[in-house]
Each structure stands twice: as C-alpha cells, then as structure tokens.
C-alpha positions in Angstrom: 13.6 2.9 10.6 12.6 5.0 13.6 11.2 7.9 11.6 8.1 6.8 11.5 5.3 5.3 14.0 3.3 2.3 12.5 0.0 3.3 11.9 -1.3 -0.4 10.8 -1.2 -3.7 11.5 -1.9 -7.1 11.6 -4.5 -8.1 9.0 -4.8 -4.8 7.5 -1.1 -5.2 6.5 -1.2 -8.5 4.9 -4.4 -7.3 3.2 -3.0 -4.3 1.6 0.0 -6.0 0.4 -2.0 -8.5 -1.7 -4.1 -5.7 -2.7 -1.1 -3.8 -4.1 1.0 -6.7 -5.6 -3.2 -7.5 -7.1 -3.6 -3.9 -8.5 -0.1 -4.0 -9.5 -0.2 -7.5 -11.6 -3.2 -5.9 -12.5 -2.3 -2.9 -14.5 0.4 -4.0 -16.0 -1.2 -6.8 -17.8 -4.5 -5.3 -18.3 -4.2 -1.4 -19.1 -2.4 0.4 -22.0 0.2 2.4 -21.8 0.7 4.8 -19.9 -1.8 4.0 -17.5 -0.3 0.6 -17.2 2.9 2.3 -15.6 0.9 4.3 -13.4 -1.8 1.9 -12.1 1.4 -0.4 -11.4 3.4 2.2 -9.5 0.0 3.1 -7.3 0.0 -1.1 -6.3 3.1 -0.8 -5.7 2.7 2.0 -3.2 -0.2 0.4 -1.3 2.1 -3.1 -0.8 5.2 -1.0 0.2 3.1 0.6 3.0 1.7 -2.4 4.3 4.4 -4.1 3.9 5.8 -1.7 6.7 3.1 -1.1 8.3 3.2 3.3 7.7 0.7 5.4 5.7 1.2 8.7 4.9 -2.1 9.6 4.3 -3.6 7.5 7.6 -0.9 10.0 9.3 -2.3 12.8 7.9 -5.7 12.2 8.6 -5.5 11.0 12.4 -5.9 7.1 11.6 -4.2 4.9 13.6 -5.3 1.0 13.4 -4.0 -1.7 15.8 -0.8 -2.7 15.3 -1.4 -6.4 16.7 
C-alpha cells in the first residue's frame, strides 16, 4: 500500500495489536448487546492499525513514532 506513511512501529505495533485482539476478545464475551458489537469493532480497529503500522488519528494530530 503506498498511500500511506507508517506512523508507528516496532513495539508500539506489537503492543496495540494485543491490545485490540484483548479489547476485542473482551467485548464480545463480557458486554451486552449492542455494546458488545461495538467495543469489538473499536479492538478491532486498534489491531488493524498496528498491525500495519498507520493511524489515522496519529496523522492527524502530528505523531509520528519510530518505525524501528
């Protein structure tokens, strides 16, 4: 994918990747429904982004951790 410029790395993408597949076990064994849906899909957006290493909202606000 080239339209986009990794804004993390290294550690902080392994940590946000069990942090989302966490929140996302999380949620969907823990909440009712809805919420259970929606805590799930958030998880599931932090792992995605560290799983490739771009955040929207780190763009947005000028963040950019090392990518080593």
């Amino acid at each position: 994918m080239g339209f986009y410029r990794k804004n993390i790395g290294g550690r902080h993408q392994i940590v946000r990747v069990g942090i989302g597949a966490a929140a996302a076990v999380a949620a969907m064994t823990l909440l009712a429904a809805p919420g259970n849906v929606l805590g799930a899909a958030a998880g599931l957006m932090v792992a995605v982004s560290g799983f490739i290493g771009y955040c929207p909202l780190f763009a947005i606000v000028g963040i950019n951790l090392p990518t080593t």
